[in-house]
C-alpha positions as CSV (number, residue, x, y, z in Angstrom):
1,X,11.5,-1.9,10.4
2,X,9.2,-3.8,8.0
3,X,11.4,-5.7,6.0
4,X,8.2,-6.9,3.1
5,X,8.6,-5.1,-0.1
6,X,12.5,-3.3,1.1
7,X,15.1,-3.1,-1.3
8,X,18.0,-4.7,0.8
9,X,21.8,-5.3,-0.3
10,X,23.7,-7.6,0.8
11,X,27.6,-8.0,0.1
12,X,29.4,-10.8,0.8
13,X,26.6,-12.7,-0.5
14,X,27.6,-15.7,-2.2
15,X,28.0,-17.7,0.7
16,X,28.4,-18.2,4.5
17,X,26.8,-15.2,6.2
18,X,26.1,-13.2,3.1
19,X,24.1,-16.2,1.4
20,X,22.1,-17.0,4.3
21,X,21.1,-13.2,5.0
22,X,20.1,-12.5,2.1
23,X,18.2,-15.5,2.2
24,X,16.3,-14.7,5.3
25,X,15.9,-11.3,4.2
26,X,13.6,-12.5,1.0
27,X,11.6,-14.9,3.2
28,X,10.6,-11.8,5.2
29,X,9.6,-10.1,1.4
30,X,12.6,-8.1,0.5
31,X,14.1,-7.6,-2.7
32,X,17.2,-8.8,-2.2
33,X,20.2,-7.4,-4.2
34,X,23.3,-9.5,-3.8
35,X,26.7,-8.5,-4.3
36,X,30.3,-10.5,-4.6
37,X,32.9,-11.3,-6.5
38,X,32.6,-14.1,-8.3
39,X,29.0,-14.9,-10.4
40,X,28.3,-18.5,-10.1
41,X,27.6,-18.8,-6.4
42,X,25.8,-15.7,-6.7
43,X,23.4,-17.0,-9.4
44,X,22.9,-19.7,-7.5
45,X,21.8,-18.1,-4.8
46,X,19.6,-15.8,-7.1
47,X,18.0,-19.3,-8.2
48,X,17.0,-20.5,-4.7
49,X,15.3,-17.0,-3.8
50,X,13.2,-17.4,-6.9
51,X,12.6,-20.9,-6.5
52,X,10.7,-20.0,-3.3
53,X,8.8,-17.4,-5.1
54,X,11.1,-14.4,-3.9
55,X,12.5,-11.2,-5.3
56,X,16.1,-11.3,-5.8
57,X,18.6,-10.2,-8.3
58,X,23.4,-10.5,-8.0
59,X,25.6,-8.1,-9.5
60,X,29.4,-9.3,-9.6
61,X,31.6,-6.9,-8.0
62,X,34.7,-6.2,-6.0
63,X,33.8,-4.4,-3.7
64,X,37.0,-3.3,-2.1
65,X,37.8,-1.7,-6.2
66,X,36.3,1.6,-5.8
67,X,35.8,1.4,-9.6
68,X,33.7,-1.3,-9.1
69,X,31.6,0.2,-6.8
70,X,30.8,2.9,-8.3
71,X,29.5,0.6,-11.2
72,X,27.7,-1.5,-9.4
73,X,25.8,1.1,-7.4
74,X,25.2,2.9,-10.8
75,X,22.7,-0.2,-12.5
76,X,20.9,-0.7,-8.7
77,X,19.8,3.0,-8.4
78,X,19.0,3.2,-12.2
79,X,17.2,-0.5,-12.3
80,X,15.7,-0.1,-8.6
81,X,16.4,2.9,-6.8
82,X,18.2,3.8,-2.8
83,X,18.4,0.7,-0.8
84,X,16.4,0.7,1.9
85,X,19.0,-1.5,4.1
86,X,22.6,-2.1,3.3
87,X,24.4,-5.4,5.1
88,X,28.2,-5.0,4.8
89,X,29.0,-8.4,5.4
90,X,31.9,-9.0,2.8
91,X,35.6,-9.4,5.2
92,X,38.5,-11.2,3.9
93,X,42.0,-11.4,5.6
94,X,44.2,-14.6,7.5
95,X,45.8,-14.7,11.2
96,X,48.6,-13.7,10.7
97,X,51.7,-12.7,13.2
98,X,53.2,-9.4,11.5
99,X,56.3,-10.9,10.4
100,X,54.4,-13.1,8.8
101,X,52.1,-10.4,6.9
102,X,53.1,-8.8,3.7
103,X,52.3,-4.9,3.5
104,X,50.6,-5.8,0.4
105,X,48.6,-8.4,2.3
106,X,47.9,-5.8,5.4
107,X,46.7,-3.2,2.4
108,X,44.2,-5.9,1.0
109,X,42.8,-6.8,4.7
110,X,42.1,-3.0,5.6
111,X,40.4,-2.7,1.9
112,X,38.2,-5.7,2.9
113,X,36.1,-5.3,5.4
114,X,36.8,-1.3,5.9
115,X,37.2,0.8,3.2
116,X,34.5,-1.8,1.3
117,X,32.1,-0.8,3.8
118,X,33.0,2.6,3.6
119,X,32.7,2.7,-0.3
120,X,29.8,0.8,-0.7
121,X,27.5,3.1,1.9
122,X,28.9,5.9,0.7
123,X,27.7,5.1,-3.2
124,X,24.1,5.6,-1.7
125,X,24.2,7.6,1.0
126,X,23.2,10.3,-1.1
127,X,20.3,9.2,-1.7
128,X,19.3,7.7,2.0
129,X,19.7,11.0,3.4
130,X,17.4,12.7,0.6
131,X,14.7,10.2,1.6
132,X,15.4,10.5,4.9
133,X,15.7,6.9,6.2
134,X,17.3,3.3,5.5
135,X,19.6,1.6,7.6
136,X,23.2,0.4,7.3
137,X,24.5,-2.8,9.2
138,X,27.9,-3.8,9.1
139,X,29.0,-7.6,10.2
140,X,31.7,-7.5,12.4
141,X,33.6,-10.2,14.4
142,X,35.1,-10.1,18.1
143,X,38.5,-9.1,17.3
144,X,37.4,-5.9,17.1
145,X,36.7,-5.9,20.8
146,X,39.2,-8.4,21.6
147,X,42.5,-8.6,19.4
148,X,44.1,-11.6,19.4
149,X,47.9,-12.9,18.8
150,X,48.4,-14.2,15.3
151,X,45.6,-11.9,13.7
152,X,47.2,-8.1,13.4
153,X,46.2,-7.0,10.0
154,X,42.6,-9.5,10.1
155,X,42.4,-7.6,13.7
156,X,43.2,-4.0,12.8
157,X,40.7,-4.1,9.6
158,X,37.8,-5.1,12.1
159,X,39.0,-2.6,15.2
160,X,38.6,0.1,11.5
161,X,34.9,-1.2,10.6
162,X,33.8,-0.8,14.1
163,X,35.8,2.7,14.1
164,X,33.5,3.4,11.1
165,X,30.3,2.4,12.6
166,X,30.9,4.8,15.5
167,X,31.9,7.9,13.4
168,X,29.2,6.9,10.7
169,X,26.3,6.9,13.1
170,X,27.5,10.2,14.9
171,X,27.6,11.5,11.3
172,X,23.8,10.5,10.7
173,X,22.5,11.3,13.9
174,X,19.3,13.1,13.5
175,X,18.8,12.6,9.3
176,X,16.8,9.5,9.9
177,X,19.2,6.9,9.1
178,X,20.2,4.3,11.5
179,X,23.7,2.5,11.8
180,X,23.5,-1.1,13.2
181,X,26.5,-3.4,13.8
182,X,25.8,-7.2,14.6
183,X,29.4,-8.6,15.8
184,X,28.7,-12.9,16.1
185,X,31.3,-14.8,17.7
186,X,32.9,-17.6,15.5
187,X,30.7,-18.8,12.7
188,X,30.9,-22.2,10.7
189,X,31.8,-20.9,7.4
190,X,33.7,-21.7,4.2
191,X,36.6,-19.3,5.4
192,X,37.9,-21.8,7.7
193,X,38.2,-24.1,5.0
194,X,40.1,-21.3,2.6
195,X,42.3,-20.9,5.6
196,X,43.8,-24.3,6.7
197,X,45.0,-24.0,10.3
198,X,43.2,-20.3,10.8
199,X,41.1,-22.1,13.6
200,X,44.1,-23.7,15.4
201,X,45.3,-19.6,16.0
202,X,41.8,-18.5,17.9
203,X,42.5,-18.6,21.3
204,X,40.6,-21.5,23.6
205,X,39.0,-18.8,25.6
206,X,36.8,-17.3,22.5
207,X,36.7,-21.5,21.6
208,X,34.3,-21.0,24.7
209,X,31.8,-18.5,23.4
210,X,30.4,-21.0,21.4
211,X,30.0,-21.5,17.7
212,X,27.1,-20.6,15.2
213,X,25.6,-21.1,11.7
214,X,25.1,-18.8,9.2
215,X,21.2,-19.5,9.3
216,X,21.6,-18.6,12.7
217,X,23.4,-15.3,12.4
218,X,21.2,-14.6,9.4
219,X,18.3,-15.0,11.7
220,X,20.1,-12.4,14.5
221,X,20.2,-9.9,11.4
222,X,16.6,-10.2,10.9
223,X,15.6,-9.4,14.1
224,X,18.3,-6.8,14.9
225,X,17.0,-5.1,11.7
226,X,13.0,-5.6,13.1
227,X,13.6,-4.0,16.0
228,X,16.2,-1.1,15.1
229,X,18.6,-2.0,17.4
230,X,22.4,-0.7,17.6
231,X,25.2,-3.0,18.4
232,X,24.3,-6.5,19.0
233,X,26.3,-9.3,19.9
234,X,25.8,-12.7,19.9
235,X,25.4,-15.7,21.2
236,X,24.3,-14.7,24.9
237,X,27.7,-15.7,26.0
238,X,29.6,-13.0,24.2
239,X,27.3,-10.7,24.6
240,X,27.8,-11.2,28.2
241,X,31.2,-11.1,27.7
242,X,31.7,-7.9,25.4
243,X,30.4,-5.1,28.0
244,X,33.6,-6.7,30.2
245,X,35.8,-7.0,27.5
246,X,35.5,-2.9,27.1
247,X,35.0,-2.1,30.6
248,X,38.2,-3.9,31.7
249,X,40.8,-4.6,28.7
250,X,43.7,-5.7,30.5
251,X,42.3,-8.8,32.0
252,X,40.4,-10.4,28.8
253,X,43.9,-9.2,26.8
254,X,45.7,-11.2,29.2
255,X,43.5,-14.3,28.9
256,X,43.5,-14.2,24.7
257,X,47.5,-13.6,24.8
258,X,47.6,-17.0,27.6
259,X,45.3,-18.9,25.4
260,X,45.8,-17.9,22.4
261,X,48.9,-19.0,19.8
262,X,52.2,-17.2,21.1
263,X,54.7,-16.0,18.6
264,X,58.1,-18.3,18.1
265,X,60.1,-15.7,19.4
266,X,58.0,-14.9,22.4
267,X,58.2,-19.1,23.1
268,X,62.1,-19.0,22.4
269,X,62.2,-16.2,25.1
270,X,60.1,-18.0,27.4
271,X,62.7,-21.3,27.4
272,X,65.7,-19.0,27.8
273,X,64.4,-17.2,31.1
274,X,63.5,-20.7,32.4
275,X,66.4,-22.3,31.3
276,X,68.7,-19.4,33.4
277,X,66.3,-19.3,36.8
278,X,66.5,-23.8,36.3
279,X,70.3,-23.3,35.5
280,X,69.6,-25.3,32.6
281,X,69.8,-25.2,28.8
282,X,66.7,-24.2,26.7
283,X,67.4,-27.8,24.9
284,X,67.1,-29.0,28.0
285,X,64.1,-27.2,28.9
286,X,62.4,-28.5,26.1
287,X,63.1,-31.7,26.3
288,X,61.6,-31.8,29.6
């Protein structure tokens, strides 16, 4: 794809991932159309695009509120027509054990990233598959792949996304529309600092996959979006993990559950059995 002169959304956008896509995305000549929540960081953004002599414009929405969805889509295909790429990058949720997540809370992870994504490419799908082209990528993380302890509703929304990506491009094959995914392993953002002690529950073994920047995700979208390709991961090391990871579950599940933060009651269990094969008490176990 030739990303000079595209129309290109981006939600999510007002910082972290979102921000720097759509940032990239202008350098490369798109008009960029960015999309969250609150207005401020988005106008901000806005103002750096122009600055360097790019095309940009934000609309403030929810998009996990249908509602709002529908009215944002509504002013971009009357003000500037179909998208030619869509970048579902906006995902909320915490790591959370599930006695520890509300149902309310569970409800607002699964609306954000999933049914956002879902909404938002379906207010202009319409229209993609009357041109005949476009391309929808959705940003996804590794616990879509690989679950880990602490993260069930933050995990289930993202195993949902890449459910949707599968179904969505089997839906499209053939009308000219192409579904990416790119799926980074952790990524220096603002979330972590939203989310006080979220980075203490990701298990040391995806520690080891290394970390990245938004400016160098955002630079992975470019080029997975250049070259039209389908699920990429990245950096090299989880990508040369993943293809395991699917191939054989049980021993990566294994190694995220032994590194990875174990539940009090799965701890409490583990002191009583060595307390009874030590003949000991679990205080005593403990203490030792």
């Amino acid at each position: 794809m030739e990303l000079d002169r595209k129309l290109a959304l981006v939600t999510g956008a007002s910082s972290g991932i979102g921000e720097a896509t759509a940032l990239a995305l202008a350098e490369k000549g798109a008009h960029v159309i960015l999309v969250a929540r609150t207005p401020e960081p988005l106008d901000s953004v806005v103002a750096s695009i122009r600055r360097a002599g790019g095309r940009a414009d934000a609309i403030p929405a929810d998009v996990g509120s249908i509602h709002d969805v529908r009215a944002m889509a509504s002013q971009v295909l009357e003000r500037w027509g179909v998208p030619d790429v869509i970048v579902n990058n906006a995902g909320a949720g915490r790591f959370l054990f599930i006695d520890e997540t509300d149902p309310e809370e569970a409800v607002a992870m699964m609306t954000v990233p999933y049914f956002a994504a879902f909404y938002v490419t379906r207010a202009f799908i319409e229209g993609m598959l009357e041109r005949g082209s476009g391309t929808i990528l959705q940003i996804n993380t590794p616990a879509a792949t690989i679950p880990w302890p602490g993260s069930v509703g933050y995990a289930s929304s993202r195993y949902a996304l890449r459910g949707f990506t599968d179904a969505l491009r089997q839906d499209l094959r053939g009308t000219g529309i192409r579904v990416s995914s790119l799926t980074p392993a952790k990524v220096s953002s603002p979330y972590f600092d939203r989310h006080p002690g979220a980075e203490d529950r990701i298990p040391a073994i995806e520690k080891l996959l290394g970390t990245m920047t938004p400016d160098q995700v955002a630079r992975v979208v470019i080029r997975t979006l250049e070259k039209g390709r389908r699920d990429v991961h990245t950096p090299w090391r989880w990508a040369a993990v993943e293809p395991f990871a699917r191939a054989f579950p049980a021993p990566i599940s294994w190694l995220t559950w032994r590194t990875g933060t174990r539940h009090p009651a799965a701890m409490a269990a583990s002191r009583r059995w060595m307390s009874k094969s030590k003949g000991t008490s679990p205080n005593e176990v403990d203490a030792s």
